[in-house]
SEFI-392819 format. One record per residue: residue number from 1; residue in one letter; x negated, y negated, z of N, C-alpha, C, CB in turn. Coordinates in steps of 0.001 Angstrom, whole numbers. Glycine has a CB too. Example, Ala and Ser with C-alpha at 12.3 -4.5 7.8 and 13.67 -1.06 7.14 Angstrom:
REM SEFI-392819
i; aa; n.px; n.py; n.pz; ca.px; ca.py; ca.pz; c.px; c.py; c.pz; cb.px; cb.py; cb.pz
1; a; -13190; 5690; 7800; -12300; 4500; 7800; -13200; 3300; 7800; -11308; 4473; 9046
2; s; -12850; 2250; 7080; -13670; 1060; 7140; -12900; -30; 7870; -14084; 598; 5725
This chain:
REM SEFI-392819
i; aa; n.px; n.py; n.pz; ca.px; ca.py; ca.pz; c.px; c.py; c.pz; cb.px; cb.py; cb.pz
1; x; -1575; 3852; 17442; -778; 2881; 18169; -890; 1478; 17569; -1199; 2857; 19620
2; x; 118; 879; 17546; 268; -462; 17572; -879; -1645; 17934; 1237; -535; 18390
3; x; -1511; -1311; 18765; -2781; -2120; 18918; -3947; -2415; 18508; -3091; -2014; 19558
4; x; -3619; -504; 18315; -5451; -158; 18042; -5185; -312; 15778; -6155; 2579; 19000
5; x; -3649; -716; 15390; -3684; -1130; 14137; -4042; -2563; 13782; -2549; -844; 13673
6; x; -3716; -4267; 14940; -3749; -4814; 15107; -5467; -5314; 15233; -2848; -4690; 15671
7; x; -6083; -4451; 15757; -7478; -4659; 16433; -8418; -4358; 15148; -7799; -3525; 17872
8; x; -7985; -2946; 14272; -8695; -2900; 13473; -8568; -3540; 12059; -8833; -1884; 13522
9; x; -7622; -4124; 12123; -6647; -4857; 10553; -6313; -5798; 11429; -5037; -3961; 9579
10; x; -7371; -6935; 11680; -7156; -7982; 11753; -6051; -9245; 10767; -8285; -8065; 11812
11; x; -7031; -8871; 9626; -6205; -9721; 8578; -5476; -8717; 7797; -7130; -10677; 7561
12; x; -4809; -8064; 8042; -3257; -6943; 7533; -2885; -7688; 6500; -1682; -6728; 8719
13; x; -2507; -9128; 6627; -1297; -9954; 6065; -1978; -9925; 4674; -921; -11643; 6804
14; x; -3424; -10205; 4643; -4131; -10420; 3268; -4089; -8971; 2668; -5790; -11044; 3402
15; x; -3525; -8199; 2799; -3648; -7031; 1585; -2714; -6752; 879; -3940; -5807; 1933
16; x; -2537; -5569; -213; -1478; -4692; -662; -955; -4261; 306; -1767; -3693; -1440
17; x; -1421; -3943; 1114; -582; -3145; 2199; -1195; -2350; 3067; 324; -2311; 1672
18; x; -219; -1462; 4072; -1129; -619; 4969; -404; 710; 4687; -1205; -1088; 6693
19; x; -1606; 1551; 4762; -1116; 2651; 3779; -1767; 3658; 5240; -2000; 2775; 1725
20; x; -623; 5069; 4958; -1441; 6237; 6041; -1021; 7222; 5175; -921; 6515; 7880
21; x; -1702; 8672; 5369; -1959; 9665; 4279; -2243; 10502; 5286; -3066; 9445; 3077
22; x; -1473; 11545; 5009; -2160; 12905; 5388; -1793; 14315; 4562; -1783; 13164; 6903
23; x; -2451; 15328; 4750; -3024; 16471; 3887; -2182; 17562; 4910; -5036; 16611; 3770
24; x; -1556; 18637; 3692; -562; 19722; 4451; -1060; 20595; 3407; 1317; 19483; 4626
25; x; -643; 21540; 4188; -953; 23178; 3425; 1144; 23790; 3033; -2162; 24781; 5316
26; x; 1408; 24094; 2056; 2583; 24210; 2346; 2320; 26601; 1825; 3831; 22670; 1138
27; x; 3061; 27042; 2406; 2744; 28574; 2354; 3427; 29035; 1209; 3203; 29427; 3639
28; x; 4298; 28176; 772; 5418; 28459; -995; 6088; 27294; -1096; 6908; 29874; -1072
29; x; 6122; 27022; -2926; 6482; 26131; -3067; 8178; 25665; -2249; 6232; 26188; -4372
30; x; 8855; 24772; -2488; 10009; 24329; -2121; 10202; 23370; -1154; 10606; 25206; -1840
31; x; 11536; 23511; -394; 11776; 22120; 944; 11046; 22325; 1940; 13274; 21928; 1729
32; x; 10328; 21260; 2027; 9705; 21279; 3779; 10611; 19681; 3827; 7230; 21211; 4177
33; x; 10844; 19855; 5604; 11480; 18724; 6065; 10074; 17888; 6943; 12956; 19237; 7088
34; x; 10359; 16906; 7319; 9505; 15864; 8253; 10447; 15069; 8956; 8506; 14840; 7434
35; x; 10050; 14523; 9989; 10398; 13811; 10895; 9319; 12800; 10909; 10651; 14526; 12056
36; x; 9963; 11487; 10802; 8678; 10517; 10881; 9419; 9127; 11977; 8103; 9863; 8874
37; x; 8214; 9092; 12799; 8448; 7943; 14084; 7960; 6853; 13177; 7421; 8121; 15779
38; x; 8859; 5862; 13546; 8024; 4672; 13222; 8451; 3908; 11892; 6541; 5136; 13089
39; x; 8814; 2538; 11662; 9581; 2238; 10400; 8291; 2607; 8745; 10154; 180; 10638
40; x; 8450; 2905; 7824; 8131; 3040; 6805; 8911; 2223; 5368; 8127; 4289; 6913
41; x; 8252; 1894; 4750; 8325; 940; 3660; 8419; 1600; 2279; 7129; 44; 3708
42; x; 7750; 2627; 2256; 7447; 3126; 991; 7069; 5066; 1339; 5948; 2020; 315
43; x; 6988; 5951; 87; 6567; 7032; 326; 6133; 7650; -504; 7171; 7575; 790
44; x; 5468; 8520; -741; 4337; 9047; -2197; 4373; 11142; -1903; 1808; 8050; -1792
45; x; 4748; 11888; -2546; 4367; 12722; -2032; 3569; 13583; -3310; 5461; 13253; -1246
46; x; 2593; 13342; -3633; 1508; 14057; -4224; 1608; 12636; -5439; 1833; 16035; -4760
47; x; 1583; 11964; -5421; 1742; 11035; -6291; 2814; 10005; -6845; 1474; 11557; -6970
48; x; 3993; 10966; -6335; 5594; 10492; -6815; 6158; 10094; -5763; 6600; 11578; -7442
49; x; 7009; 8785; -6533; 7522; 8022; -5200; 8379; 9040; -4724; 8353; 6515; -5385
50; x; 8820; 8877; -3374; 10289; 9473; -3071; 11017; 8437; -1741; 10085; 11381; -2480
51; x; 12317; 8701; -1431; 12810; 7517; -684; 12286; 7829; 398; 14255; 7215; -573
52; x; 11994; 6278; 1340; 11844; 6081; 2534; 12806; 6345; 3849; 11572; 5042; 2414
53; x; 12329; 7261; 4676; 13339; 7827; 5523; 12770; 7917; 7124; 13737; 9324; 4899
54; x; 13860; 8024; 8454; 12966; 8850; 9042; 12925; 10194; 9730; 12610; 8248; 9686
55; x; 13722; 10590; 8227; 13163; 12287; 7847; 13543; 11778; 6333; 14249; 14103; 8658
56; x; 12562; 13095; 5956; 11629; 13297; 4864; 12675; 15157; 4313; 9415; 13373; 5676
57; x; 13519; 15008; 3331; 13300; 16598; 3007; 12836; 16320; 1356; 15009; 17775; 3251
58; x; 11881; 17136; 1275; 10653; 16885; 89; 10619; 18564; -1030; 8650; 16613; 1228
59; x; 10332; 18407; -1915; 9973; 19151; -2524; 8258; 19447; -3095; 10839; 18923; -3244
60; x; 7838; 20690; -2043; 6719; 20592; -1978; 5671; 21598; -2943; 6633; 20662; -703
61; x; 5210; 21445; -3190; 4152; 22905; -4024; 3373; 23734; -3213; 2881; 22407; -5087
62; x; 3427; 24744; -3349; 2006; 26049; -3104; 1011; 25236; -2678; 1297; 27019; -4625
63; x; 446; 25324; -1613; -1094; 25256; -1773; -899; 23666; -234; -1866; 24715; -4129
64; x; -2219; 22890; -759; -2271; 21498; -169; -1670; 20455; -1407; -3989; 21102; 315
65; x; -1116; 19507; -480; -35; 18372; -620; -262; 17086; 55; 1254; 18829; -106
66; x; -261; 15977; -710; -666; 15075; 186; 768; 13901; 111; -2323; 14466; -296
67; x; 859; 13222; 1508; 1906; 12421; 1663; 1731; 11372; 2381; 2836; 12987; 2084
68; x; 1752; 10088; 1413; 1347; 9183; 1410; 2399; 7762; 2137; 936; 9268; 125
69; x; 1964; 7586; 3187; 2973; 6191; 3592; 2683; 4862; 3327; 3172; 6030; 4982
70; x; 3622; 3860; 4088; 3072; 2292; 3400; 4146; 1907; 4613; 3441; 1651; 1248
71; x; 3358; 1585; 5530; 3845; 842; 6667; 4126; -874; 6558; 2785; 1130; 7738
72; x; 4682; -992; 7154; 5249; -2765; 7249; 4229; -3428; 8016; 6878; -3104; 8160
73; x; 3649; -3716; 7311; 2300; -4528; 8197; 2530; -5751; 8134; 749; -4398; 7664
74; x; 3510; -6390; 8479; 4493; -7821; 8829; 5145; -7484; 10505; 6165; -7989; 7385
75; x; 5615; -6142; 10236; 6174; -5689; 11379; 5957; -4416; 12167; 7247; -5718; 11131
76; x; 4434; -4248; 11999; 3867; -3028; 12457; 4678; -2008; 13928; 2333; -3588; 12834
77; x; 4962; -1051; 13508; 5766; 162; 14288; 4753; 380; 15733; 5849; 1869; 13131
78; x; 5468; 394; 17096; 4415; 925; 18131; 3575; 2459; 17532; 5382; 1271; 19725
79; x; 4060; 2883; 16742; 3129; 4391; 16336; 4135; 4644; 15056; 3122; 6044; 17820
80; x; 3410; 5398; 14453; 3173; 6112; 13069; 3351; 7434; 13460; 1713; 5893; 12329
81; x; 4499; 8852; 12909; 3895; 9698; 13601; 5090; 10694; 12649; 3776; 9494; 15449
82; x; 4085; 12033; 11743; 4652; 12802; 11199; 4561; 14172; 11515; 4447; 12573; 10226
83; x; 5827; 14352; 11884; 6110; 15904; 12308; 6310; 16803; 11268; 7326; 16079; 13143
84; x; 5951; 18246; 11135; 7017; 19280; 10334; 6852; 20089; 11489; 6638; 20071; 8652
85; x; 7786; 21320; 11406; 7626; 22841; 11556; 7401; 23454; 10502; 8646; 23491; 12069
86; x; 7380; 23078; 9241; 7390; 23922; 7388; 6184; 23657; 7085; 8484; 23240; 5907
87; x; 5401; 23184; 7311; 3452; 22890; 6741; 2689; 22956; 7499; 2865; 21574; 6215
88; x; 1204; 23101; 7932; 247; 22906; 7998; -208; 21855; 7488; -150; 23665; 7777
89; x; -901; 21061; 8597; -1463; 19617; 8670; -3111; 20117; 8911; -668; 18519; 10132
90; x; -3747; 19570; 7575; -4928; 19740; 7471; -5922; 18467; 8003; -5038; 20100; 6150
91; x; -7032; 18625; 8742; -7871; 17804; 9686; -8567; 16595; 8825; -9048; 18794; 10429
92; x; -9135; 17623; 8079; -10321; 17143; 6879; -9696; 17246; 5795; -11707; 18002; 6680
């Protein structure tokens, strides 16, 4: 949430940026789609940019995948928040 980004990134303004990441299992390579709440700035998916949306259809690989955001930390979103039905969202 919005607050609890505020509370812990006090000084936000002084960085590169604010970045969120998370780890998917995809079951075969190809399209997985996403749904993402919340404005986004930038997007990374295993390393490579791809456009900023809020949906995501990606070209993904076998195995774990990581997908990398870059939130507007000028104009921080009430929540951050990425959906699929096509991956597995890994904890650790």
């Amino acid at each position: 949430p919005k607050e609890d980004l505020e509370k812990t990134f006090p000084n936000r303004g002084n960085t590169r940026g604010l970045f969120a990441a998370t780890r998917f299992t995809a079951s075969k390579s190809g399209t997985v789609k996403f749904a993402i709440t919340g404005k986004i700035t930038e997007a990374w998916l295993n390393g490579k940019p791809v456009k900023p949306a809020s949906t995501l259809t990606l070209d993904a690989k076998q195995g774990t995948n990581v997908l990398v955001l870059q939130i507007d930390e000028t104009n921080l979103p009430d929540a951050v928040r990425v959906a699929s039905g096509d991956v597995s969202f890994l904890t650790n």
